[in-house]
N, C-alpha and C positions, 0 to 999 in steps of 0.2 A: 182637206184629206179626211178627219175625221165626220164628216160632213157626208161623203160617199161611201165611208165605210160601213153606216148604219143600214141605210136604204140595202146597201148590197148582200150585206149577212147580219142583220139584224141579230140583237143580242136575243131577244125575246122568242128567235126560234126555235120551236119546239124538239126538232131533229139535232138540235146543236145539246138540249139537255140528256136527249139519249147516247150520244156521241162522248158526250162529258163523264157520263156513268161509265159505259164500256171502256173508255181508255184510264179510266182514275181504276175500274177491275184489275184490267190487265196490268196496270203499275202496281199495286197490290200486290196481286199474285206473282210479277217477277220482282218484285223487292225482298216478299215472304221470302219464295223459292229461295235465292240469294242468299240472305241472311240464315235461313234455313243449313241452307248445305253448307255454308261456311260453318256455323256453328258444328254440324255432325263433323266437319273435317277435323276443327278444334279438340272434339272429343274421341275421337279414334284414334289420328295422334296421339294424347294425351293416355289414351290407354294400351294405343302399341307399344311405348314408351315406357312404362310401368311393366309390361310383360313379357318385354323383351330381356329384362334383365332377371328374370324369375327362372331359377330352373328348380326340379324337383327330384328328388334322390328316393329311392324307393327301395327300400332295406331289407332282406327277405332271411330268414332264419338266422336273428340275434338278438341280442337282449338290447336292452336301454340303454344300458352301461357304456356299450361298445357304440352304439350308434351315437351315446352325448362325445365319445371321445373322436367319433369321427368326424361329427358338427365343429367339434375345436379345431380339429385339424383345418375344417374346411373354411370356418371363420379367420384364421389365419393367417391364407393367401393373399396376397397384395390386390388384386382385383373384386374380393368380396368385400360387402358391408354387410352379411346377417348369414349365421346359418344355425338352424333349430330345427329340432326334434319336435315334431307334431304331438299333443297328447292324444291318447285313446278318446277323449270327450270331442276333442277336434276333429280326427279321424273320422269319427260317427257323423260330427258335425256334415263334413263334406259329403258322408255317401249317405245323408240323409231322404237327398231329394232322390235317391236311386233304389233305398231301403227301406223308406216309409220313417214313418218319427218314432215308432217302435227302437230302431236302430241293432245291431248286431246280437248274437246273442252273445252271454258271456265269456263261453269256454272255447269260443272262437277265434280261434289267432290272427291277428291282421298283421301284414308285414309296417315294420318304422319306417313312417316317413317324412321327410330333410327337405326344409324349404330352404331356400338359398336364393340370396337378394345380391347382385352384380353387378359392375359397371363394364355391360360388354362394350364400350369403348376404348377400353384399355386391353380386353381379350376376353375370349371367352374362355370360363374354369373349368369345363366341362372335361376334357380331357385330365387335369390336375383332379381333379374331382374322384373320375374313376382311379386312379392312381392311387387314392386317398383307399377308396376303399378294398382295392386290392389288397393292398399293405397288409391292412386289417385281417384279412380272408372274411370281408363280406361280399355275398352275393346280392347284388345290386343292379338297378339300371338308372339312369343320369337322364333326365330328357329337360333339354333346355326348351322355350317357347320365343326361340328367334323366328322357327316357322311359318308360325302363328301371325307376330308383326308383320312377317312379307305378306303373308296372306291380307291383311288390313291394310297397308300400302298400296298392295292391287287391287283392293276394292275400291280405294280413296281415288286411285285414279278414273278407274268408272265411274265410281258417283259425281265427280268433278265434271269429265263429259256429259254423264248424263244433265248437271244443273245446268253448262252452257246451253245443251242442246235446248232446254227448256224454257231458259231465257232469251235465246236465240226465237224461238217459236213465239214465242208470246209477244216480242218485237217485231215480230214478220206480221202477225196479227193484227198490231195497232198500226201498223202503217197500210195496211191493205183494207182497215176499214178506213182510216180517215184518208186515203185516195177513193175510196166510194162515194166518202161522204161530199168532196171537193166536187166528183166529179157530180154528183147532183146535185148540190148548188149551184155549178159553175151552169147546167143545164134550166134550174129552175130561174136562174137571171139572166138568161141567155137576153134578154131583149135590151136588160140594163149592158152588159158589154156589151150590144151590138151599138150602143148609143152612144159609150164610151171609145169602141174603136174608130166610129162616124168624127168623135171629136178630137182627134189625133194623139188617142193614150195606144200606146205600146203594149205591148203583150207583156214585158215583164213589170210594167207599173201593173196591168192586172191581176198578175199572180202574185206581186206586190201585195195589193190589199188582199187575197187570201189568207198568204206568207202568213201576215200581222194576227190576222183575225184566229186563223188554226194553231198559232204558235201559243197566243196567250192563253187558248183556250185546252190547246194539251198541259200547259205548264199549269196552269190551276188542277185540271183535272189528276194531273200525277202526282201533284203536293199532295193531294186529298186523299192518293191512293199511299204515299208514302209515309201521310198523319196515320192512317190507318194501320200500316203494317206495321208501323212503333207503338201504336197500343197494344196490338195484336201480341207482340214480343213483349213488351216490357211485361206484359200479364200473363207472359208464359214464363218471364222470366220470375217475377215474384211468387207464380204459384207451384215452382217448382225448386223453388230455391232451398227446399226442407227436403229434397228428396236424398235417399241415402240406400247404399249400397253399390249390389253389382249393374243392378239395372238402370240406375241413377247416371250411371259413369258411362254407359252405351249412348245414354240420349244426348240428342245435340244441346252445347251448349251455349245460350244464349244470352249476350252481356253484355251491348250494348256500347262494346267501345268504339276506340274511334275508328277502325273499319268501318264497323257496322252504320255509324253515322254518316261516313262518307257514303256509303253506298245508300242511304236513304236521300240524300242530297243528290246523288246523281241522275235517281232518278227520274226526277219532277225534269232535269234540263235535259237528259236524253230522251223526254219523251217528247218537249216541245221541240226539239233541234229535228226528231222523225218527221214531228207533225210537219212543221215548214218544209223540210224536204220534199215529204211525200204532196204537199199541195203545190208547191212551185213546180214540181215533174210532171202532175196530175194537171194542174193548169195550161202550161207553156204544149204538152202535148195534144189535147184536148184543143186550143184555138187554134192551131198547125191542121188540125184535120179539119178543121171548120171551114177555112179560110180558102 
């Protein structure tokens, strides 16, 4: 067997190393993509979660005094864990990037305002909230950021289509090259199978020895692309691992668990399990029109 399989697709073919590149690419690039968009899903999540329980109280003609007593009030409620009074340094802080680093001028009143940390799983406060500040006779407005989270949910779901769609393409790719690629070896030996059908071998022992020859040869080539996309990550992972802030918390996250592993492992074998596919279809169809 292994006797005919050389003569027939020799390993030494040149068309077989450019074949090897492009499909170890295309496992790269749908391993990356993958790993990619999982991780952004991780971190959206991870931050609709945090902002979904965030609301902001926004306090207009009163003093401190009254605003620290309406924070107690509001830290009091069975469904909050935090509620504080912003300082004026803070204040400036946030409307920094809108005011320049100059920041307010003095004799400029800003209204107080009340951040408030929740577990809207138990309810949202928002309603107790204004309640709170009625009481008081502050004039106020309450804006929770559940919103917000729908609005990142319904992007998560696009983005999620969008990475099948992408892996989906990049799959359709490698198997429409390596049926090109079959179907011109299967052309450029045509005389050897014509010697082989002469000598009573079957059509599916022929696509047989393709099967072998394109299966081992997507499975190396997709290892190689999937070695590469855990460098590619783990060096995205280590050189990001200091980052800090808001902008840190948007980017996807990448860490290498066991997802992530799994899906690097899968796809050295779904790319060979294409390959065979796509050559046994590419074969068996191919001597059907010959014959």
């Amino acid at each position: 067997m292994s006797r005919r399989d050389s003569p027939l697709l020799p390993a030494s073919d040149a068309r077989e190393a450019a074949l090897f590149f492009v499909i170890g690419a295309l496992c790269f690039l749908a391993a990356l993509a993958a790993l990619t968009t999982r991780g952004t899903y991780k971190a959206a999540e991870a931050w609709g979660a945090q902002i979904e329980g965030d609301i902001t109280v926004v306090m207009r003609d009163t003093d401190r005094r009254t605003a620290e007593q309406a924070a107690n009030r509001v830290a009091s409620l069975a469904n909050v864990f935090e509620a504080r009074v912003l300082s004026r340094d803070e204040v400036e802080e946030l409307l920094e990037p809108s005011l320049g680093p100059g920041g307010m001028p003095d004799g400029l009143p800003i209204p107080m305002l009340m951040v408030v940390q929740a577990d809207t799983a138990v309810g949202d406060p928002s309603d107790d909230v204004a309640e709170i500040l009625d009481e008081l006779g502050i004039d106020g407005d309450v804006a929770g950021n559940a919103g917000y989270a729908d609005n990142v949910r319904g992007a998560l779901g696009v983005l999620r289509l969008v990475a099948l769609s992408i892996v989906a393409l990049l799959s359709a790719t490698a198997i429409a090259v390596i049926a090109f690629a079959t179907h011109a070896a299967l052309l450029a030996r045509r005389d050897i199978v014509d010697v082989l059908h002469l000598s009573g071998a079957e059509d599916r022992y022929i696509a047989g020895l393709f099967e072998r020859r394109f299966w081992i040869l997507a499975l190396q080539a997709g290892l190689g692309g999937a070695v590469t996309a855990l460098m590619v990550t783990a060096l995205i992972v280590f050189t990001g691992s200091g980052a800090q802030g808001v902008e840190a918390q948007l980017l996807p996250r990448l860490s290498l668990d066991f997802w992530d592993i799994v899906i690097l492992l899968v796809t050295p074998i779904m790319a060979g399990l294409a390959a065979r596919l796509a050559a046994r279809i590419t074969v068996l169809a191919s001597l059907k029109e010959t014959l």
